[in-house]
C-alpha positions as CSV (number, residue, x, y, z in Angstrom):
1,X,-166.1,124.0,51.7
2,X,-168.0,123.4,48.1
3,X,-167.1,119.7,49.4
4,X,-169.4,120.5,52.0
5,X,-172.1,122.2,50.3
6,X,-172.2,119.9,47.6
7,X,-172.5,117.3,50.0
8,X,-175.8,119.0,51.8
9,X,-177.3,119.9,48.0
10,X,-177.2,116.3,47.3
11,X,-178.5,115.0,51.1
12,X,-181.4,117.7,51.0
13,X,-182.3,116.3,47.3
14,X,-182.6,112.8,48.5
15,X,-184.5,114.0,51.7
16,X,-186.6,115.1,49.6
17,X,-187.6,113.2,47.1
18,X,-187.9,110.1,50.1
19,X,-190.5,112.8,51.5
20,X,-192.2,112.8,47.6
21,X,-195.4,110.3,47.0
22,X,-195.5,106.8,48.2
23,X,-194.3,103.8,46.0
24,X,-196.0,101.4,44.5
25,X,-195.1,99.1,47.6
26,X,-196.7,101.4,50.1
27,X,-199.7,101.6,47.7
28,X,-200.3,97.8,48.0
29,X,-200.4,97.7,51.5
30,X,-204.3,98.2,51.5
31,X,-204.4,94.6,49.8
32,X,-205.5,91.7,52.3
33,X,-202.7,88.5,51.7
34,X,-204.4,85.1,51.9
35,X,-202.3,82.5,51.3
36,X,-204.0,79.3,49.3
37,X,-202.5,75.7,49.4
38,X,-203.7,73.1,46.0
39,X,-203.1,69.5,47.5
40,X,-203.5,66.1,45.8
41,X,-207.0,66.6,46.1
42,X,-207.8,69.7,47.9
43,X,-207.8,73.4,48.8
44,X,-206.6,74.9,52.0
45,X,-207.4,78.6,52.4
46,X,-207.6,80.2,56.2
47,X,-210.2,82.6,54.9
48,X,-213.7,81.5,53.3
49,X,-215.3,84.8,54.2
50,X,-214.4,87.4,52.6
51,X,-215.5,91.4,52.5
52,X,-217.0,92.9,49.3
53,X,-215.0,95.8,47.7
54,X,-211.5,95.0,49.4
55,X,-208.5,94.1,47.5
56,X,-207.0,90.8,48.1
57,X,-203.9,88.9,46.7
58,X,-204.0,85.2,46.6
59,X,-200.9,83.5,46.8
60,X,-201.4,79.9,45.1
61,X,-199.3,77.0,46.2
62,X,-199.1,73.7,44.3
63,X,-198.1,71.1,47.2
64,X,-199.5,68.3,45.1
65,X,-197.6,66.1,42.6
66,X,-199.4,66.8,39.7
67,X,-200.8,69.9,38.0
68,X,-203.5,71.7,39.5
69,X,-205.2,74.7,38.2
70,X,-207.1,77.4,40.7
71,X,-210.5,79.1,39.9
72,X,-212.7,81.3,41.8
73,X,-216.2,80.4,40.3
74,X,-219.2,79.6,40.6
75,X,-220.1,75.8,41.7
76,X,-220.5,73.6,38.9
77,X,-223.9,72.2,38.3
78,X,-224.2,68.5,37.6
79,X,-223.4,67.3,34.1
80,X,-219.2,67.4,34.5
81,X,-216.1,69.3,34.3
82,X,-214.7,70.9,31.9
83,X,-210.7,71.0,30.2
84,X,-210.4,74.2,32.5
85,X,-212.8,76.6,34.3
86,X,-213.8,78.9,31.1
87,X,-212.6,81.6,31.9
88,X,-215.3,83.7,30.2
89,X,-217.1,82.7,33.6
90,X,-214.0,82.6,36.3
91,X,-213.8,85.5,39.0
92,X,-210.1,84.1,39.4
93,X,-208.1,81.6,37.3
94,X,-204.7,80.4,36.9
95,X,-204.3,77.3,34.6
96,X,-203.2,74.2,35.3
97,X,-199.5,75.1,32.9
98,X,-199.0,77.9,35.0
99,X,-199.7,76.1,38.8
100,X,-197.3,72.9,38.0
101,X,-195.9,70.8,41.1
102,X,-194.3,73.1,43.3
103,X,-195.2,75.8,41.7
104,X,-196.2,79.3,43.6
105,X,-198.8,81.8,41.3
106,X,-199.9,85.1,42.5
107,X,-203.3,86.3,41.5
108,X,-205.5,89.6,43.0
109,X,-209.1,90.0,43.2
110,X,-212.2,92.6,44.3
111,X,-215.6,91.1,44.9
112,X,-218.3,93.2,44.0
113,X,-221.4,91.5,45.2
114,X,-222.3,89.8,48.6
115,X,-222.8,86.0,48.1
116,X,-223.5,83.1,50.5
117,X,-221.0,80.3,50.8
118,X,-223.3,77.6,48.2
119,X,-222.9,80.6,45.2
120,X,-219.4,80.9,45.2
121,X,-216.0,78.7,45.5
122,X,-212.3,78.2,45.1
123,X,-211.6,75.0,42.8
124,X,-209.7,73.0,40.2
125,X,-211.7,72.0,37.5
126,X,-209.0,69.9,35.4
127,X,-211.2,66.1,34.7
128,X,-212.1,64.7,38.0
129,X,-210.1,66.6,40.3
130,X,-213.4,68.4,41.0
131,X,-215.9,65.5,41.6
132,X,-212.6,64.0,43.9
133,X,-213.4,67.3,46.0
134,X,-211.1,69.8,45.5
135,X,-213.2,72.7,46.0
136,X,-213.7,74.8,49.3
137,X,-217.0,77.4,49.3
138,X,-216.3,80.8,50.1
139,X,-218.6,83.5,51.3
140,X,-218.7,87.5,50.5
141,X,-220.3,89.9,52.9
């Protein structure tokens, strides 16, 4: 018998404490998943329009065979690249030591401003992997 209702003491605790507040997991679930691809020279995203004020996780993929890094920025005016995006100005940004070949980076972001697709982009900015056209304008609404 205390078998028995030790037993119940110890299933009603677990009940519930599974019954208690959400995990951190089920707290997450409000973030949007977009899955981005760096190629030897490009980006592959299926969303380039994206809502202000909503969560969203990219999920960086180096398919390339060389080092690429991944910025969410403005577009670069004329007059070059630089070593990396500078940060100071990056949205979003995961070096190039941290997105070798192969390599899979997870990064989340919020936009907090509407912009049109010319103001805003995904890119690499390691020496003339932008100007070879791996960047891809994105738009908030």
């Amino acid at each position: 018998m205390k078998t028995l209702i030790l037993f119940l003491t110890i299933f009603a605790g677990l009940f519930l404490a599974a019954c208690g507040a959400p995990t951190t997991s089920l707290q997450t679930q409000n973030v949007v998943e977009v899955p981005i691809t760096l190629t030897d020279f490009g980006i592959e995203s299926p969303v380039t329009k994206f809502q202000k004020n909503v969560r969203y996780r990219f999920s960086v993929t180096n398919t390339g065979l060389i080092a690429h890094e991944f910025v969410i920025a403005k577009p670069q005016t004329s007059g070059g690249h630089a070593a990396h995006s500078g940060s100071e100005k990056a949205l979003v940004e995961i070096r190039a030591q941290d997105l070798p070949a192969g390599a899979t980076k997870t990064v989340e972001a919020r936009f907090d401003h509407a912009v049109n697709a010319d103001e805003l982009e995904m890119a690499c900015h390691i020496a003339g992997h932008y100007e070879a056209g791996m960047k891809l304008g994105i738009a908030v609404n």
